[in-house]
C-alpha positions as CSV (number, residue, x, y, z in Angstrom):
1,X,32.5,-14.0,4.2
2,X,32.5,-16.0,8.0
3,X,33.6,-19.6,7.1
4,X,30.4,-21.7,7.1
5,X,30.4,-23.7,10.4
6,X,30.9,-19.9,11.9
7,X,27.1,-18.9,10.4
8,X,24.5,-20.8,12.4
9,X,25.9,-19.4,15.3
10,X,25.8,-16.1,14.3
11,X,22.6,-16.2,13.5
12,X,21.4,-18.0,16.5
13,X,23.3,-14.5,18.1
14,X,21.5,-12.4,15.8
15,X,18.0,-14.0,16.4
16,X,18.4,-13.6,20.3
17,X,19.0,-9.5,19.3
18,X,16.1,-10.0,17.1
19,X,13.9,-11.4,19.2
20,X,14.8,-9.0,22.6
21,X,14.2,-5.8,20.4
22,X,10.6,-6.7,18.8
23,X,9.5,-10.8,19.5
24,X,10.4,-12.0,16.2
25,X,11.1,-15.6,16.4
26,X,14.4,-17.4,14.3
27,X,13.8,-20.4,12.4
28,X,16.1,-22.9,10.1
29,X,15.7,-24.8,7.3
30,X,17.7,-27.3,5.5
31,X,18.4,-27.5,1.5
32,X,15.7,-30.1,1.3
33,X,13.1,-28.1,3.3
34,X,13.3,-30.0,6.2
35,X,13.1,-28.1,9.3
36,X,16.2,-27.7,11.9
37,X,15.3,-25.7,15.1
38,X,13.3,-22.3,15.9
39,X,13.4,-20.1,18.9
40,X,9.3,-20.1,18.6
41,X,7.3,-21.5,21.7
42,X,4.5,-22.6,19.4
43,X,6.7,-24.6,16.6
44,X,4.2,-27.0,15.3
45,X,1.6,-24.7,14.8
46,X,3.4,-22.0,13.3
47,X,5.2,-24.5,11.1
48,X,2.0,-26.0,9.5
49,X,0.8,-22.0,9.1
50,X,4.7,-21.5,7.2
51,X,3.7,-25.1,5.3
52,X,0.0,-24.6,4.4
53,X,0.1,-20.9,3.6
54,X,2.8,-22.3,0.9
55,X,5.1,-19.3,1.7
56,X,7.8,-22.0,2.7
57,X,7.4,-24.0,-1.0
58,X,7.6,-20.2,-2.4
59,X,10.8,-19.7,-0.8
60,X,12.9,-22.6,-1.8
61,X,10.9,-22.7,-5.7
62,X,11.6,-18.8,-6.6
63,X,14.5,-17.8,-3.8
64,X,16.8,-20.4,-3.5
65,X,19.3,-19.3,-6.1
66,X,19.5,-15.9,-4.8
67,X,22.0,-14.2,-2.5
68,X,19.7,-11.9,-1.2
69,X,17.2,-11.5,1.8
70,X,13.5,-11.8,0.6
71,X,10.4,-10.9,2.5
72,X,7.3,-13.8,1.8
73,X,3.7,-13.1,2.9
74,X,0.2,-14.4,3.2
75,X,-3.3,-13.9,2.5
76,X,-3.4,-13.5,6.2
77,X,-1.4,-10.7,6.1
78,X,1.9,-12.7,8.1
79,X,5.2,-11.9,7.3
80,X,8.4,-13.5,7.1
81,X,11.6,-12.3,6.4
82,X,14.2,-15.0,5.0
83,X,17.8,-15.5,3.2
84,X,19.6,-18.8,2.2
85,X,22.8,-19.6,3.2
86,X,24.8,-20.8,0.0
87,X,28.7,-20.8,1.0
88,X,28.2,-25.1,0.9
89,X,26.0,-26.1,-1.9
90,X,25.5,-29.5,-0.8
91,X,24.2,-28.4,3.1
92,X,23.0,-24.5,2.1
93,X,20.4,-23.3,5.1
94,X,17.5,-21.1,4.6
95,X,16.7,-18.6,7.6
96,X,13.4,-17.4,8.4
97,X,12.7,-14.6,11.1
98,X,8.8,-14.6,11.7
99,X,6.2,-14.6,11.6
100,X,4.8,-11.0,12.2
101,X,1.8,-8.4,11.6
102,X,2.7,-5.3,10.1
103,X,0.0,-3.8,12.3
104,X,-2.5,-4.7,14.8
105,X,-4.5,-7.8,14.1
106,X,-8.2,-7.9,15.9
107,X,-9.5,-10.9,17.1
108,X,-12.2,-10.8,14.8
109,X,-10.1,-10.3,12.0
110,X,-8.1,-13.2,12.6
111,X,-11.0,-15.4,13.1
112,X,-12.0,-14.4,9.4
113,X,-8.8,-14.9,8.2
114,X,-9.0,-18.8,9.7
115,X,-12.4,-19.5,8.5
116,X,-11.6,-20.7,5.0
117,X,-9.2,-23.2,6.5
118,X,-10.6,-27.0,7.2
119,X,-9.8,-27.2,10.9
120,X,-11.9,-28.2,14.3
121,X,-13.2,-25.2,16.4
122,X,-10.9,-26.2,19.0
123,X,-8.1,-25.9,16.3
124,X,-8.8,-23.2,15.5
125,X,-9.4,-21.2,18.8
126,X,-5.6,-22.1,19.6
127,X,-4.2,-20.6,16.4
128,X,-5.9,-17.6,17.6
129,X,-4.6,-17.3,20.7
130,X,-1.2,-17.8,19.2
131,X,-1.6,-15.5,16.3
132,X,-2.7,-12.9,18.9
133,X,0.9,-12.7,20.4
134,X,2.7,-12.2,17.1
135,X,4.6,-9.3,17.1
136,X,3.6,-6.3,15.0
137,X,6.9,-4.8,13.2
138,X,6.2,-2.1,10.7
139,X,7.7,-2.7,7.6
140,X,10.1,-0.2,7.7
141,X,11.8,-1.8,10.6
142,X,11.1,-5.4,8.9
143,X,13.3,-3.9,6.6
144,X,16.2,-3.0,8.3
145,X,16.4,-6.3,9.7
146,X,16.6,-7.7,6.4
147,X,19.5,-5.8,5.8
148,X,21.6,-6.8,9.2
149,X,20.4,-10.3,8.9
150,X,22.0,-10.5,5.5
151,X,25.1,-8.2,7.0
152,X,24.8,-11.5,9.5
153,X,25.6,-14.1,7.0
154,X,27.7,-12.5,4.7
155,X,28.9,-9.6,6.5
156,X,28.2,-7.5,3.0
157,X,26.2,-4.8,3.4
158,X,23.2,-3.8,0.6
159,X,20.1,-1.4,0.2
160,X,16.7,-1.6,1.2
161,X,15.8,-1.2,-2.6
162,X,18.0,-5.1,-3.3
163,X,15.4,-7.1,-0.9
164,X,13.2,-9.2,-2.6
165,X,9.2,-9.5,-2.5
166,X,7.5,-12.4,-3.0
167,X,5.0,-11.2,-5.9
168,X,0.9,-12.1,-6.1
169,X,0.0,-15.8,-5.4
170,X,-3.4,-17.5,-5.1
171,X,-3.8,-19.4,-1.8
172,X,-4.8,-23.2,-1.6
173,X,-8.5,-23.0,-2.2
174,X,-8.3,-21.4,-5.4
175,X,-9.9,-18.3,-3.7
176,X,-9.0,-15.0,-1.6
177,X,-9.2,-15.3,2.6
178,X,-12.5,-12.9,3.5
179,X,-12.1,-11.3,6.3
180,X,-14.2,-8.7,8.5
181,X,-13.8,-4.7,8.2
182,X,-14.2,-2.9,11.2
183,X,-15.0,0.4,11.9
184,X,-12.1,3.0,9.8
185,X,-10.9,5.3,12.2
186,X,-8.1,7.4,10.8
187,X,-5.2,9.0,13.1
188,X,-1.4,10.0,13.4
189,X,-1.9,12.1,10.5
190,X,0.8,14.6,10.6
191,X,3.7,11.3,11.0
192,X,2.5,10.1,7.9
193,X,0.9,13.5,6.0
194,X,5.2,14.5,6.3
195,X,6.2,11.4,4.6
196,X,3.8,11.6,2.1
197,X,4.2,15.3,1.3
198,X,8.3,14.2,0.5
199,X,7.2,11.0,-1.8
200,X,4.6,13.2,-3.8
201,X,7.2,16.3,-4.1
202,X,9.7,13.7,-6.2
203,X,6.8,12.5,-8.3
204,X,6.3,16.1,-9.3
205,X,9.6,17.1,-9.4
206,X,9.9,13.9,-11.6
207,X,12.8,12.6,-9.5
208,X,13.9,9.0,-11.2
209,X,16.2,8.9,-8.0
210,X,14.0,9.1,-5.8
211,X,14.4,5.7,-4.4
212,X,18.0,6.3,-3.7
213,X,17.4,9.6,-2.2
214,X,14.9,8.5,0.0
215,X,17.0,5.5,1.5
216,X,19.4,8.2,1.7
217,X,17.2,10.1,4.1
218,X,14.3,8.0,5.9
219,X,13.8,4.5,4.6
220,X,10.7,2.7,3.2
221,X,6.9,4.4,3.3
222,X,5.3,3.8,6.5
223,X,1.5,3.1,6.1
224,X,-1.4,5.1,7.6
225,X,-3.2,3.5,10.3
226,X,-6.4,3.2,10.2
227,X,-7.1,0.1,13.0
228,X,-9.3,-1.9,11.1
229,X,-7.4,-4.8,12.5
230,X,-6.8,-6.4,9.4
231,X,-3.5,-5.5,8.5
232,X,-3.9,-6.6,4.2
233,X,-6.5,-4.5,4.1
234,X,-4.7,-1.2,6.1
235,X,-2.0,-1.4,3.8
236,X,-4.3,-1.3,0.9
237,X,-6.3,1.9,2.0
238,X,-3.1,3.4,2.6
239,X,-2.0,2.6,-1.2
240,X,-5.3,3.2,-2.6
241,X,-5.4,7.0,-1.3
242,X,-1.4,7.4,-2.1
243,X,-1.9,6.8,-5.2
244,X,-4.8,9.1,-6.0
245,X,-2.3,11.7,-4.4
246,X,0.1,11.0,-6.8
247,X,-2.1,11.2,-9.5
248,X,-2.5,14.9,-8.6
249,X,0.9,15.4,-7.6
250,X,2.0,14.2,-11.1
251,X,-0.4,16.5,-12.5
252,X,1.0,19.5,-11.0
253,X,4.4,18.4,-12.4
254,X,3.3,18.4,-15.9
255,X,1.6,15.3,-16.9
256,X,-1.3,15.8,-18.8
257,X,-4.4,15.4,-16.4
258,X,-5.7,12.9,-18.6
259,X,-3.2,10.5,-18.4
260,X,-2.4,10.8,-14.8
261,X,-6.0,9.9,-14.2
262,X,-5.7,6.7,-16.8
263,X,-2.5,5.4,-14.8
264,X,-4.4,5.9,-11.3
265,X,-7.0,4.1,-12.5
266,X,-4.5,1.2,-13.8
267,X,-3.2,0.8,-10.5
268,X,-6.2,1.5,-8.0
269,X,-7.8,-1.7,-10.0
270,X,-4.5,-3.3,-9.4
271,X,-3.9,-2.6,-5.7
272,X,-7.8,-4.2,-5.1
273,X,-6.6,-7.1,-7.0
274,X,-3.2,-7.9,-4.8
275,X,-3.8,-10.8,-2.6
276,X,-0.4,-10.2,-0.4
277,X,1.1,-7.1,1.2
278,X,4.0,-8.3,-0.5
279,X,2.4,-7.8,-4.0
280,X,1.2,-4.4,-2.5
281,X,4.7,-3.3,-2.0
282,X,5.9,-4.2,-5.8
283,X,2.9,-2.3,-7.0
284,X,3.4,0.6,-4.9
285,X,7.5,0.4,-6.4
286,X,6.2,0.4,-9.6
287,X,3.8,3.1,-9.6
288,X,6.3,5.5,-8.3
289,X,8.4,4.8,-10.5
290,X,5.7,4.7,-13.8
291,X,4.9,8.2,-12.0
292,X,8.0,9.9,-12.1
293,X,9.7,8.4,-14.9
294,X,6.6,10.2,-16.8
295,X,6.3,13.3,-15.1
296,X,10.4,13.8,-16.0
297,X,9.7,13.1,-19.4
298,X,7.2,15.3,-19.6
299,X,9.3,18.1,-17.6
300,X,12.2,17.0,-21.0
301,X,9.8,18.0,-23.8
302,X,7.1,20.5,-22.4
303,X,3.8,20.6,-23.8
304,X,2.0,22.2,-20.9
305,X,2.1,25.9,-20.7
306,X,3.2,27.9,-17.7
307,X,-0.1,29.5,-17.9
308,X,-1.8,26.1,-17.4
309,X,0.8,25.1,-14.6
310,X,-0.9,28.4,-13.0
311,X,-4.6,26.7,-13.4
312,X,-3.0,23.6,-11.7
313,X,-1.8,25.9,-9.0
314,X,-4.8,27.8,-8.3
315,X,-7.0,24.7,-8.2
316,X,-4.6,23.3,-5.8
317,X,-4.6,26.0,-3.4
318,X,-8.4,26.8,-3.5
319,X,-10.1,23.5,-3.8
320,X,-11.9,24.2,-0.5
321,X,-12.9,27.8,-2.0
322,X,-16.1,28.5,-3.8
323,X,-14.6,30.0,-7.1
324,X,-15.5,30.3,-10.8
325,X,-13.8,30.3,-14.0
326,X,-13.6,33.7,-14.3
327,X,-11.3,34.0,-10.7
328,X,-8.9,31.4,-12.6
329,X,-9.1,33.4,-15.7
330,X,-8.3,36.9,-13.4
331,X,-5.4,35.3,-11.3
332,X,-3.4,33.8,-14.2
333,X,-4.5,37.3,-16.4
334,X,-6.4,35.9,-19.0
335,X,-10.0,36.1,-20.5
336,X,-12.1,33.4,-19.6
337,X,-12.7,32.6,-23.0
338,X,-9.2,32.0,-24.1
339,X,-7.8,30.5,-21.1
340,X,-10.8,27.4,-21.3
341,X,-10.0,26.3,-24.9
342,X,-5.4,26.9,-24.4
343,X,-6.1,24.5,-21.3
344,X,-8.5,21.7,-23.3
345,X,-6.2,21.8,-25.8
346,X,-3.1,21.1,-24.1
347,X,-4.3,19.1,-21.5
348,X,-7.6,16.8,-23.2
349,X,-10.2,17.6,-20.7
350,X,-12.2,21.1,-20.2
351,X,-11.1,23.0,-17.0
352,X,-14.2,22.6,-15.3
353,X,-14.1,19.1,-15.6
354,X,-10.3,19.2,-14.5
355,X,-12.2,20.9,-11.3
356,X,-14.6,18.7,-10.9
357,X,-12.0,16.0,-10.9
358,X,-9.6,17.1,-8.5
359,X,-12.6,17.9,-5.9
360,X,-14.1,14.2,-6.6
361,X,-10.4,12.7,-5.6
362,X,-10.1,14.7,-2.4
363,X,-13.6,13.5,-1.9
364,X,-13.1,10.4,-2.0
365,X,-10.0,10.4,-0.2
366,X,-12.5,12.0,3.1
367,X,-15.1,8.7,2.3
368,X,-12.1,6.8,2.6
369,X,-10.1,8.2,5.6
370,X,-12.9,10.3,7.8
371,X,-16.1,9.5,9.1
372,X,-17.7,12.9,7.4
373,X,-21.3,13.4,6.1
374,X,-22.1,13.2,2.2
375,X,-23.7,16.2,2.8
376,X,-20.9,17.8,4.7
377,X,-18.5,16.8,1.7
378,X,-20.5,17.9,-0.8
379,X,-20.9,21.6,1.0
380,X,-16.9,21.9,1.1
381,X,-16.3,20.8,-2.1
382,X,-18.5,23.3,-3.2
383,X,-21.0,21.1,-5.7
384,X,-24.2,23.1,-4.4
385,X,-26.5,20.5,-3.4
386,X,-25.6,16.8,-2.7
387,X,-28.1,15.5,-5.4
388,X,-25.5,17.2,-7.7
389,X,-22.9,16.1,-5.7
390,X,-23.6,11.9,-6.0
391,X,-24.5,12.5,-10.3
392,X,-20.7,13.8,-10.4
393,X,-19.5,11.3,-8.8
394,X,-21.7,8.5,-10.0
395,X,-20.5,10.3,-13.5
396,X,-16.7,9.5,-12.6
397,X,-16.8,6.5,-10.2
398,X,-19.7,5.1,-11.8
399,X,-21.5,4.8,-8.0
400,X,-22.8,7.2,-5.5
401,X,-20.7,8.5,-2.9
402,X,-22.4,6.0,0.0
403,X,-21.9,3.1,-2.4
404,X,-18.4,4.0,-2.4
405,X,-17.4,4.7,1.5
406,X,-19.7,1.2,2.0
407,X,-17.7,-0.7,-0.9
408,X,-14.0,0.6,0.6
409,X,-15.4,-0.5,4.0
410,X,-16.8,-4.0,3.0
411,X,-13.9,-4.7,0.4
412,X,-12.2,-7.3,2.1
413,X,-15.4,-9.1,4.0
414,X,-16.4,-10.6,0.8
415,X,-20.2,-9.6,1.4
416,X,-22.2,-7.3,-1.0
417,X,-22.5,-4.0,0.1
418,X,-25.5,-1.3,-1.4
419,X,-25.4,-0.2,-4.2
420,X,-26.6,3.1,-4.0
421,X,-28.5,3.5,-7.4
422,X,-31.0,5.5,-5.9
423,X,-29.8,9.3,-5.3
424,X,-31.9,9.7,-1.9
425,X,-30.3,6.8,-0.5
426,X,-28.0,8.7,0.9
427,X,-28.2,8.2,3.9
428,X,-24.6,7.4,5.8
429,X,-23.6,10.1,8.1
């Protein structure tokens, strides 16, 4: 370990690195929180952001103790990355590199992350000006920097899976920031469709190392992009289609569709709860692992059938095909009869409903991610009409198909979308 009077300036090194690779600005910190220098042209304001947010109290009340780098965030969706410097108990140092977006911030999405703050107009258009210039750094990349900063102090190395998240916490008002959705528009899909395609393959190979593995090979999970300009509410969609993927994925490695769907439910109701991309991350962590660690116990006492891991197949591999019971019942060489009552009983649920499932989560996945018709969805999933279409889904979601696209697309604004209770009202193209 350098000898303490050696570690400031290697910092100050590191953050010059740090700051000519992506803009992220160094700051200091002393054991009683009171602030030593930053590299940041807009100190004050930035500071009273740190201060006010409370990500600096959270720091030095959960992290201080801890020989580790930590990543903090806000309701705002700004990140910091931070370790303390311990090798002197009595003059210890926290470092904080930040802040930054994880993706592109709109104006108007800043604006609406400002307005449940008590400051002047004038105040308040600076900030945004300011905020405008922080740096985006994906999280992958925030990441590795975590790792050489702490190589930086203690020139140890560790993992990405050893950095610490700040978990959920409320912000000052009592209340969650509203902010404005724009417009989803959904792109770079094969980037992230390849990273995803690896993740969901360990969930249904039921791969408890996965985490090791995939350090191993590419890093963290990068998120879709959807350029809503409110960066929370990106990493959220991202999650909230992941882990309907996974839900499937686990499926077709075993787990009983019943309980997959249970557990996606669990954390689709969590993810819409998280307040922080922080929090996001831990529940991402821990879905993945509540994923695999039950698909490989599954895969260690069987109770599905290979036959019914061929209905899982088929369904897979034709859900954009207009089939019937009977083509299942062909392919895996069984009456239709007998193959509906050995799948209900080892799986819970009746294979037409298992059907109707799988096509309602790729269908909602398209309300999320595309800018399709309800119509055209309901014509490639096959449901016949789209009358029939929105009372299966209303069945299963418990709202129409409009109500949902509108809800995902209003989620963060705080405003009450339609409802959709009416079948004809649907009429979002």
């Amino acid at each position: 370990m350098p000898v303490y009077e050696e570690v400031p300036w290697r910092i100050n090194v590191f953050a010059g690195q740090v700051y000519s690779a992506c803009g992220m600005r160094g700051w200091c910190f002393d054991n009683q929180r009171n602030f030593i220098f930053t590299t940041s042209t807009h100190q004050q304001e930035l500071l009273n952001i740190l201060r006010i947010s409370g990500c600096l109290d959270y720091a030095y009340d959960h992290f201080a103790g801890q020989k580790l780098p930590f990543i903090l965030s806000d309701s705002m969706g700004l990140m910091w990355l931070g370790e303390f410097f311990h090798q002197v108990e009595q003059n210890s140092l926290l470092f904080l590199f930040g802040p930054v977006f994880l993706s592109h911030a709109s104006v108007k999405g800043i604006e609406a992350s400002l307005s449940g703050m008590n400051l002047s107009v004038a105040v308040r258009s600076g900030l945004v000006r300011i905020l405008q210039q922080i740096p985006v750094v994906p999280l992958a990349m925030l990441q590795q920097y975590a790792l050489m900063m702490h190589f930086t102090i203690t020139e140890e190395t560790i993992r990405t899976g050893d950095i610490l998240f700040q978990p959920a916490r409320i912000n000052n008002s009592g209340s969650r920031e509203s902010v404005d959705l724009n417009k989803l528009e959904y792109y770079n899909i094969e980037e992230v469709r390849t990273v995803e395609q690896m993740l969901l393959q360990f969930v249904r190979d039921g791969n408890t190392n996965y985490r090791k593995v995939w350090e191993q090979i590419v890093g963290p999970l990068p998120q879709d992009n959807f350029q809503t300009g409110v960066p929370m509410r990106e990493v959220k969609d991202t999650l909230l289609i992941f882990t309907a993927l996974c839900s499937r994925a686990a499926i077709e490695g075993g787990l009983a569709p019943k309980t997959a769907k249970s557990m996606e439910n669990h954390y689709i109701s969590q993810l819409e709860k998280a307040e922080t991309a922080t929090e996001l991350t831990l529940i991402q962590n821990a879905m993945m692992d509540d994923f695999t660690a039950r698909v490989n116990q599954g895969k260690q006492n069987p109770q599905i059938s290979q036959t019914v891991h061929q209905c899982f197949d088929y369904v897979k591999n034709n859900l954009l095909q207009d089939f019937s019971l009977a083509d299942i019942a062909r392919a895996v060489g069984y009456t239709e009869y007998y193959l509906t009552k050995k799948f209900q009983k080892e799986t819970g649920i009746r294979l037409i409903d298992y059907i109707k499932d799988m096509r309602i989560d790729h269908a909602k996945i398209w309300l999320m991610s595309t800018s399709k018709s309800i119509q055209e969805i309901s014509d490639q999933m096959h449901f016949g009409t789209r009358f029939y279409f929105s009372k299966v889904f209303r069945e299963r979601v418990g709202m129409t198909p409009a109500a949902f696209r509108n809800k995902m697309r209003t989620a963060a604004s705080g405003q009450t979308g339609r409802q959709g209770n009416d079948e004809n009202d649907e009429t979002e193209s």
